[in-house]
Backbone bond lengths (Angstrom), bond angles and torsions (degrees), N, CA, C in turn:
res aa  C-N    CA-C-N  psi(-1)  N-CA   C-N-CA  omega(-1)  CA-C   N-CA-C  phi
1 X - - - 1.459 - - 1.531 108.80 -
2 X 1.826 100.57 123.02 1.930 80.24 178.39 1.468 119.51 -71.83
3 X 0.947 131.67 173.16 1.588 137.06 139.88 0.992 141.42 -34.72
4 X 1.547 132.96 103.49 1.379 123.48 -169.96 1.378 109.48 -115.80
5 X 1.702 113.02 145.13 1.414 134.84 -166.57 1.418 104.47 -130.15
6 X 1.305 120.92 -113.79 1.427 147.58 151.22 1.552 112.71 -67.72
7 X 1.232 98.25 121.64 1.651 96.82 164.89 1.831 104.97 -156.11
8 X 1.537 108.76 152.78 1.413 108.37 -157.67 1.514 84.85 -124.93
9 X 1.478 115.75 147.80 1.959 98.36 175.19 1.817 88.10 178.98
10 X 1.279 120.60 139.51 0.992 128.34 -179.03 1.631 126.95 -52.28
11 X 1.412 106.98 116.54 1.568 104.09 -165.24 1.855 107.48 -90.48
12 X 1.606 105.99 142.28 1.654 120.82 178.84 1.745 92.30 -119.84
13 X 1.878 90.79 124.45 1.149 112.03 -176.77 1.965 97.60 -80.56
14 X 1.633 117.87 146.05 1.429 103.22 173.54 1.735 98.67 -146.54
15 X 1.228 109.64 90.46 1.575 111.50 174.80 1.041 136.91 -60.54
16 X 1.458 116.36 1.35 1.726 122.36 174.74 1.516 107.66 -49.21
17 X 1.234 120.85 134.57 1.904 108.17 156.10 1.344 126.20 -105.37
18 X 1.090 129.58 117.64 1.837 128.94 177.10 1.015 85.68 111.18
19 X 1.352 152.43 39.71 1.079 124.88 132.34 1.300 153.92 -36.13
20 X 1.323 142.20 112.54 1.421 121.46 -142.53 1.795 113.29 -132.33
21 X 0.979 113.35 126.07 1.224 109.11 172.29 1.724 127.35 -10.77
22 X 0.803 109.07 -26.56 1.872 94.21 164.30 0.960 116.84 -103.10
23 X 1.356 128.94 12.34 1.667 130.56 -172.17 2.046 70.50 -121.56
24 X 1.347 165.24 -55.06 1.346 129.75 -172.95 1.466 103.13 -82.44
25 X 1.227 123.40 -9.61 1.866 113.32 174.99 1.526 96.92 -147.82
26 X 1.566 99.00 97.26 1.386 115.07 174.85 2.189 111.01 -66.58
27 X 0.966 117.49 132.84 1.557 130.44 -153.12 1.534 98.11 -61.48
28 X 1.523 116.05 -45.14 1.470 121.07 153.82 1.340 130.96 -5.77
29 X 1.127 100.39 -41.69 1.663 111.69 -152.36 1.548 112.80 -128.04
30 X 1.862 107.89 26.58 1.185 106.59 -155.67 1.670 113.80 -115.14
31 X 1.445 108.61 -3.52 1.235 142.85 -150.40 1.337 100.85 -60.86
32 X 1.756 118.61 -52.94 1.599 132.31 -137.90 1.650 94.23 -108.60
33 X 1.520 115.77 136.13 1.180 122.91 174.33 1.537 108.98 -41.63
34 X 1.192 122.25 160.17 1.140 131.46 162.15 1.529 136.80 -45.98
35 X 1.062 119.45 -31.16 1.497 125.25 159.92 1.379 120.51 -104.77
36 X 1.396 113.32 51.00 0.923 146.82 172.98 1.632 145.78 -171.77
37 X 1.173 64.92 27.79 2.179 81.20 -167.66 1.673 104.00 -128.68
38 X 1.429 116.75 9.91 1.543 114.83 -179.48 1.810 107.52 26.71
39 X 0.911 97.64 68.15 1.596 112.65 -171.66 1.476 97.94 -71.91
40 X 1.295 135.83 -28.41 1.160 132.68 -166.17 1.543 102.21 -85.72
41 X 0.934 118.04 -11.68 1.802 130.01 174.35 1.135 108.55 -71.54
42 X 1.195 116.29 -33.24 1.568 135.86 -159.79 1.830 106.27 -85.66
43 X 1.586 98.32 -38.92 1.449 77.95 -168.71 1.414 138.59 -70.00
44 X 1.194 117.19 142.29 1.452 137.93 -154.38 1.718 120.60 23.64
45 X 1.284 89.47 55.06 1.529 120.39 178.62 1.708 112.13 -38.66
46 X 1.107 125.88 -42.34 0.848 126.84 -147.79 2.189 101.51 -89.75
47 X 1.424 85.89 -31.82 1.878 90.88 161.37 1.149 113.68 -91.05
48 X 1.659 139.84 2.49 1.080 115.24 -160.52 1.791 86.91 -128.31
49 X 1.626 126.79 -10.35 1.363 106.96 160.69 1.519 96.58 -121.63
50 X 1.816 97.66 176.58 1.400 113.30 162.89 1.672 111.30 -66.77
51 X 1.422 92.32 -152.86 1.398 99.39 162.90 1.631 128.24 -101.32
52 X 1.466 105.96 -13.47 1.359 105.78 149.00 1.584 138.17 -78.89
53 X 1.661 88.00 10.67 1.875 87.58 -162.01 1.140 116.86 90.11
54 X 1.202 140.54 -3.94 1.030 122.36 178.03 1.945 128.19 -89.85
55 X 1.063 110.83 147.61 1.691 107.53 -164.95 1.813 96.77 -55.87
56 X 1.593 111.42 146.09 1.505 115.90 157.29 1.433 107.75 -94.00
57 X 1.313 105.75 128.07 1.551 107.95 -160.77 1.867 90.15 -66.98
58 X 1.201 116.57 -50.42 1.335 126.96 -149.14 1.527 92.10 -65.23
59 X 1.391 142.22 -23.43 1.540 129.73 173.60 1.200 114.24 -64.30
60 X 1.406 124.17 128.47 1.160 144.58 -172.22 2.053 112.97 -36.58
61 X 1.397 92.47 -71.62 1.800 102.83 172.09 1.463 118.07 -51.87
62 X 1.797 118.74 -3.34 1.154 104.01 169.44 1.403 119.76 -118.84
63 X 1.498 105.70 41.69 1.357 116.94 -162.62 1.586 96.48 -134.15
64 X 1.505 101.62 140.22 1.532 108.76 -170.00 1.649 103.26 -73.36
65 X 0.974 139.75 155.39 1.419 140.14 -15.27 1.528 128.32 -59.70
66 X 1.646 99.29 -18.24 1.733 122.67 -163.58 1.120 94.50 -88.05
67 X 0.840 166.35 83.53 1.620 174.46 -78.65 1.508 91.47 84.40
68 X 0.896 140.70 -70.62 1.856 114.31 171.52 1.622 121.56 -90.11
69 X 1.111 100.20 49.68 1.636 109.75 -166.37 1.899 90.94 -90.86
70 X 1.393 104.67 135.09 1.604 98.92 166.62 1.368 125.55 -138.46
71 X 1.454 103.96 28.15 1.236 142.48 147.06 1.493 136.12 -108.71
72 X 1.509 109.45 105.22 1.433 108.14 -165.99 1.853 92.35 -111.25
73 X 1.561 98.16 129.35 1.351 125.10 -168.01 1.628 100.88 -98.81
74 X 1.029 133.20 67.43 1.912 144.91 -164.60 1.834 106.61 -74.28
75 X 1.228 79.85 147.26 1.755 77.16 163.77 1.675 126.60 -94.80
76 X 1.096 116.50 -164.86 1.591 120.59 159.98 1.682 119.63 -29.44
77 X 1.153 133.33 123.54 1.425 147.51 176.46 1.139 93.08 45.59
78 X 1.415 135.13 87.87 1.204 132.70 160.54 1.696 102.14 -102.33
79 X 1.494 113.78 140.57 1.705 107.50 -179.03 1.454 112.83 93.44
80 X 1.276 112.47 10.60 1.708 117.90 -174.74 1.617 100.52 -66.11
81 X 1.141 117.42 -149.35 0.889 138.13 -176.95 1.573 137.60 41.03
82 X 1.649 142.30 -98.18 1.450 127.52 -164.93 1.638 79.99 -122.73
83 X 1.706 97.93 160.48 1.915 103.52 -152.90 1.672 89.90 -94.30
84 X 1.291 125.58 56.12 1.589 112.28 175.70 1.446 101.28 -91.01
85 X 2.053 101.19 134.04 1.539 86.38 -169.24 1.573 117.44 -104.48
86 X 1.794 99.40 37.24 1.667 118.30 165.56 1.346 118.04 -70.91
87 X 1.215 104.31 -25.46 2.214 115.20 164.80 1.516 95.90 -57.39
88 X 1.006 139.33 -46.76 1.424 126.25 -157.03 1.653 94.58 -95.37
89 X 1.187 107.51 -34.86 2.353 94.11 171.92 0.685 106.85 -74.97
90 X 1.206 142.80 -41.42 1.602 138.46 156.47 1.534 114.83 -24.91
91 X 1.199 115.61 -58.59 1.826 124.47 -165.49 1.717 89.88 -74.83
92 X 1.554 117.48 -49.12 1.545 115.07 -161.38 1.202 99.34 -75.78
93 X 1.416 129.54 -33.59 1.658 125.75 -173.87 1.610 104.36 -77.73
94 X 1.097 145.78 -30.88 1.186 152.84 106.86 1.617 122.24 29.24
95 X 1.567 91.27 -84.58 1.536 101.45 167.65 1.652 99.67 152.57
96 X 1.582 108.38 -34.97 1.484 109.37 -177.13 1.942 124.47 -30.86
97 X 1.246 128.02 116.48 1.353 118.54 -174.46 1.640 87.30 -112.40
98 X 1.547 149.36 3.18 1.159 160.21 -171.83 1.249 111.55 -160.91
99 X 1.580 120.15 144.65 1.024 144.07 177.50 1.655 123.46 -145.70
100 X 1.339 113.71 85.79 1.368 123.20 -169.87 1.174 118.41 -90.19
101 X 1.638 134.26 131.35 1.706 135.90 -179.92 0.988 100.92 -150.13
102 X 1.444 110.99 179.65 1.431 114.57 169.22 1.309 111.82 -95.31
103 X 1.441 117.00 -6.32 1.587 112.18 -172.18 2.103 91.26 -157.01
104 X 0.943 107.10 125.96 1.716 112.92 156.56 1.237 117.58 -111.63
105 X 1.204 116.13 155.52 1.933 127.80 171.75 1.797 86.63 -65.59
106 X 1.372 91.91 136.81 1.497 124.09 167.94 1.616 99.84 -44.55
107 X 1.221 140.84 -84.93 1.506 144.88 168.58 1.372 129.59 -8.82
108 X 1.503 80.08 -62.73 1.673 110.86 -161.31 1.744 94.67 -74.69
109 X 1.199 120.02 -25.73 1.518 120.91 168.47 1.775 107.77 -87.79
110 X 0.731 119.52 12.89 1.722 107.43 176.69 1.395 76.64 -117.71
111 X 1.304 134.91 -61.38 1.548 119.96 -154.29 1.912 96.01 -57.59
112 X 0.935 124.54 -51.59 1.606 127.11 178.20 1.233 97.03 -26.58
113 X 1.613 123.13 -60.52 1.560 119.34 -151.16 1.172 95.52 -70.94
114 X 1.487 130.32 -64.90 1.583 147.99 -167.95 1.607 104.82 -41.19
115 X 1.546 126.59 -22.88 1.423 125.43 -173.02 1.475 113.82 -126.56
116 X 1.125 114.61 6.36 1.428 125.35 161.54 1.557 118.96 92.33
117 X 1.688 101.45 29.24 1.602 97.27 175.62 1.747 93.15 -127.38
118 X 1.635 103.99 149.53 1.449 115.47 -164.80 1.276 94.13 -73.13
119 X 1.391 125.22 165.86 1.309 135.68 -161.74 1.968 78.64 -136.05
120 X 1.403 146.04 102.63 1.512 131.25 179.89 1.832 98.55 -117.84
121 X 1.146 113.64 133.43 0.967 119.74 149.03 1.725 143.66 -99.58
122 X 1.311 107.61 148.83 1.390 104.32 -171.81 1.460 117.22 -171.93
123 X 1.741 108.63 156.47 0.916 113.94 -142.00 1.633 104.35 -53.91
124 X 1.195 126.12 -174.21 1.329 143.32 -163.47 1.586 103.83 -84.25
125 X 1.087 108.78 -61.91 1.997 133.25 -156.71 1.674 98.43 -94.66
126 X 1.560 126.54 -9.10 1.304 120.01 -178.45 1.258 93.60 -92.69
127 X 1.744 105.74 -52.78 1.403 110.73 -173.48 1.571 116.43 -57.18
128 X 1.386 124.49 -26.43 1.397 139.23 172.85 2.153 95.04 -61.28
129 X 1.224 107.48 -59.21 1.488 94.34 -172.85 1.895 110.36 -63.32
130 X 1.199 114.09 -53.20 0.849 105.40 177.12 1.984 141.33 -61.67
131 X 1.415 110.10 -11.40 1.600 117.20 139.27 1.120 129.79 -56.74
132 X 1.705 123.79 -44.85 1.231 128.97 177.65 1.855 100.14 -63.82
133 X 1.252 122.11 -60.47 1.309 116.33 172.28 1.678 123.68 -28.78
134 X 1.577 112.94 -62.38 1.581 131.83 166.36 1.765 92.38 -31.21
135 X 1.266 99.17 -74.23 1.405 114.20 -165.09 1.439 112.04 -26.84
136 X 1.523 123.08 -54.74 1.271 157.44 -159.44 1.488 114.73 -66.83
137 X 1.637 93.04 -47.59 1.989 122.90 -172.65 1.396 113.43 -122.72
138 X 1.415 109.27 62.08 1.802 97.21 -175.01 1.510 100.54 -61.54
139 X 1.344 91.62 150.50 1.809 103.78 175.46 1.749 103.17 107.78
140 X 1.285 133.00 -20.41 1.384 154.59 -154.95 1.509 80.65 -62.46
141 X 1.336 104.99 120.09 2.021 107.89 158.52 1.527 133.76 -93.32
142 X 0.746 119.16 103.87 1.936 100.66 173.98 0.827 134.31 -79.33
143 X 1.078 138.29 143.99 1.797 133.68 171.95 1.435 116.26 -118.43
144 X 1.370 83.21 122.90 1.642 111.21 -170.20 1.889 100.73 -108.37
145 X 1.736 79.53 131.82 1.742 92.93 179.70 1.697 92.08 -129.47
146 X 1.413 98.62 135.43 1.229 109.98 -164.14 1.760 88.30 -112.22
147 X 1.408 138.37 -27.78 1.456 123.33 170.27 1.585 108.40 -62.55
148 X 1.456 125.27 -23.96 1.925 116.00 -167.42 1.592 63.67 -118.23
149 X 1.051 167.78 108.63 1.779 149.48 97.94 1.084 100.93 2.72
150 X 1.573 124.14 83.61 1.198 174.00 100.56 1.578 142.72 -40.19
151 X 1.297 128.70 84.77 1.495 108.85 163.80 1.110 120.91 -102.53
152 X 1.401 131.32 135.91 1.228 139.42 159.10 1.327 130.49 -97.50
153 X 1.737 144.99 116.29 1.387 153.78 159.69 1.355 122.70 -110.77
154 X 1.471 97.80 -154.13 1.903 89.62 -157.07 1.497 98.99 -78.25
155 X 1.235 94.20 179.56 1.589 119.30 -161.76 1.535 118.40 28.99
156 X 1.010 163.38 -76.87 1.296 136.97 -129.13 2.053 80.33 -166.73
157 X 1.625 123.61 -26.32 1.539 117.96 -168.60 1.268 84.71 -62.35
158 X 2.150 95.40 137.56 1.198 116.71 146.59 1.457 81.82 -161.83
159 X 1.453 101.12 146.11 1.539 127.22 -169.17 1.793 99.87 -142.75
160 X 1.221 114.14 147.63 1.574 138.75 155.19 2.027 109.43 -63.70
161 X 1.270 108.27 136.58 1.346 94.91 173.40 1.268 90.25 -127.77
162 X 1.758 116.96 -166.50 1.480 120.01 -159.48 1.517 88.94 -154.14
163 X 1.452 110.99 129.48 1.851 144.71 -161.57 1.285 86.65 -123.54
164 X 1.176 132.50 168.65 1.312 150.40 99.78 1.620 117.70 -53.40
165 X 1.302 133.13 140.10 0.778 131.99 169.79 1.334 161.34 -25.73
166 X 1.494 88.79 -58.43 1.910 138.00 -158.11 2.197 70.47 -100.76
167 X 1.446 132.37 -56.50 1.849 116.26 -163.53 1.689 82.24 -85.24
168 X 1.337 148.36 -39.12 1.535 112.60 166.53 1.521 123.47 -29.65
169 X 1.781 101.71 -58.50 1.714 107.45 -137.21 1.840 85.73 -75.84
170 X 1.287 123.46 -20.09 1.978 125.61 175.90 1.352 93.03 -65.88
171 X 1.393 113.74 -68.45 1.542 81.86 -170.52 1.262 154.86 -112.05
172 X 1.925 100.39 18.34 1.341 107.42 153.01 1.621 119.79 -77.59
173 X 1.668 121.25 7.92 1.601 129.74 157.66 1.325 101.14 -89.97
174 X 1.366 147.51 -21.50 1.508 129.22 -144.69 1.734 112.44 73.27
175 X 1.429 139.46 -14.36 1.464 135.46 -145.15 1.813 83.91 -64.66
176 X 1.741 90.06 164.68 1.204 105.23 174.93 1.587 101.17 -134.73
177 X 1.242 139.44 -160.10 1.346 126.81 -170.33 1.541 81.76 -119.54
178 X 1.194 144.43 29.52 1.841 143.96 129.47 0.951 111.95 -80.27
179 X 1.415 120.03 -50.96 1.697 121.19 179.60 2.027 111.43 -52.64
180 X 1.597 103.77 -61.83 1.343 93.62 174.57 1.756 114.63 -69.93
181 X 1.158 123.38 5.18 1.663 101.65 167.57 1.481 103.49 -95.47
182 X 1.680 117.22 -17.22 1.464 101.70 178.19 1.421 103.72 -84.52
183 X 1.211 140.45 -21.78 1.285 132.31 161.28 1.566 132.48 -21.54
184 X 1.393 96.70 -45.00 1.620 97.75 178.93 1.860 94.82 -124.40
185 X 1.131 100.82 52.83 1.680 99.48 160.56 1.470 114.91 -72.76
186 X 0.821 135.92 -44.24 1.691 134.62 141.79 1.588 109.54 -7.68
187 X 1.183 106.29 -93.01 1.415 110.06 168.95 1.677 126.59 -27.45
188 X 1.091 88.03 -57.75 1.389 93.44 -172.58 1.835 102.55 -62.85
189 X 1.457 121.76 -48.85 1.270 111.93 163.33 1.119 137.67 -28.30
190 X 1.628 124.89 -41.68 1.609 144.93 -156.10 1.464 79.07 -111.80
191 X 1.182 151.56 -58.95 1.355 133.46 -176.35 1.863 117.65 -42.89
192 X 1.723 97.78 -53.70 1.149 86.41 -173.61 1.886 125.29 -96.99
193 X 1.437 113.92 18.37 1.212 142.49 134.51 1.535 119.68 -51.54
194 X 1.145 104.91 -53.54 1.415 105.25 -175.70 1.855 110.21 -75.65
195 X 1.311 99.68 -29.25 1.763 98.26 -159.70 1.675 83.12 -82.27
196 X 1.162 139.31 -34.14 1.269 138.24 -168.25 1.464 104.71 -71.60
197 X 0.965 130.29 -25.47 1.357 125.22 167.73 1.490 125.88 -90.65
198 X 1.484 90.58 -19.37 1.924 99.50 157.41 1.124 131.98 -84.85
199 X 1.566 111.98 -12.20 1.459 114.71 164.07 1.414 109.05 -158.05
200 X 1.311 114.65 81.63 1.279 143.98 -160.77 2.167 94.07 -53.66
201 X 1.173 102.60 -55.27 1.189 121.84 179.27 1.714 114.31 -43.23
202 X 1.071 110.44 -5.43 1.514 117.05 -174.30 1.621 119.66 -89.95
């Protein structure tokens, strides 16, 4: 996972609320390992084709500039629902490297941190002005600094967002949950040294 600091990338406003994990990774489509499941095709499939597949022009992500948008600007409880963490390859295969709301599913924000897309929070009524803005200026970029938890947009918006700590300090390092188990490989050595001599029989 690389390291994230500062990064600037075109933001897609998406006003749905409650959005929930099987409406951005429909269960259908969940089968095939990850480098192999064009997961980014997938996301939230079900608004973004008909039933033949074909694109709805009128959905936002299939409309030019937001088609390379890698900032998704979410509403209220976006990410609710069951903890599959194909919602978040979906958003990263996608392109998303940020994901800003006023509220995320508990899950669906740890899997964000663990795979290298920001999980940002923010207030409700800023984040409300600043969609209508997106809305206004497709193509509009933000720059997100994840060392000051910081967003910055057009004209004069800049707002504070809200991390947890412990999904900052992963991914302004890059860690992945290999990196922290090789961390204490030491440990884990003298642990299982020790238990082997406490129950030899094992």
């Amino acid at each position: 996972m690389h390291p994230f600091d500062l990064f600037t990338g075109i933001a897609a406003p998406f006003d749905a609320i409650d959005v929930d994990t099987d409406q951005i990774a429909p269960t259908r489509f969940l089968l095939k390992p990850r480098d192999q499941g064009d997961y980014g095709a997938h996301l939230l499939h079900d608004q973004r084709y008909d039933i033949r597949g074909n694109e709805k022009s009128e959905f936002i992500l299939n409309q030019e500039p937001y088609r390379k948008a890698r900032i998704l600007v979410a509403n209220e409880n976006f990410g609710c629902g069951s903890s599959r963490e194909q919602a978040v390859w979906c958003c990263a295969d996608f392109g998303f490297r940020v994901i800003v709301a006023p509220s995320l599913g508990d899950i669906f924000k740890a899997n964000c941190a663990k795979l290298g897309v920001v999980p940002a929070i923010v207030a409700a009524e800023p984040l409300e002005r600043l969609r209508e803005s997106l809305h206004r200026l497709p193509g509009t970029t933000l720059a997100v600094s994840l060392g000051d938890r910081v967003i910055r947009g057009p004209g004069n918006w800049k707002e504070p967002f809200y991390i947890e700590e412990y999904f900052r300090h992963r991914l302004l390092k890059g860690v992945t949950d290999f990196d922290l188990t090789a961390s204490h490989t030491e440990a884990i050595h003298d642990f299982k040294q020790t238990y082997q001599q406490r129950v030899p029989w094992s």
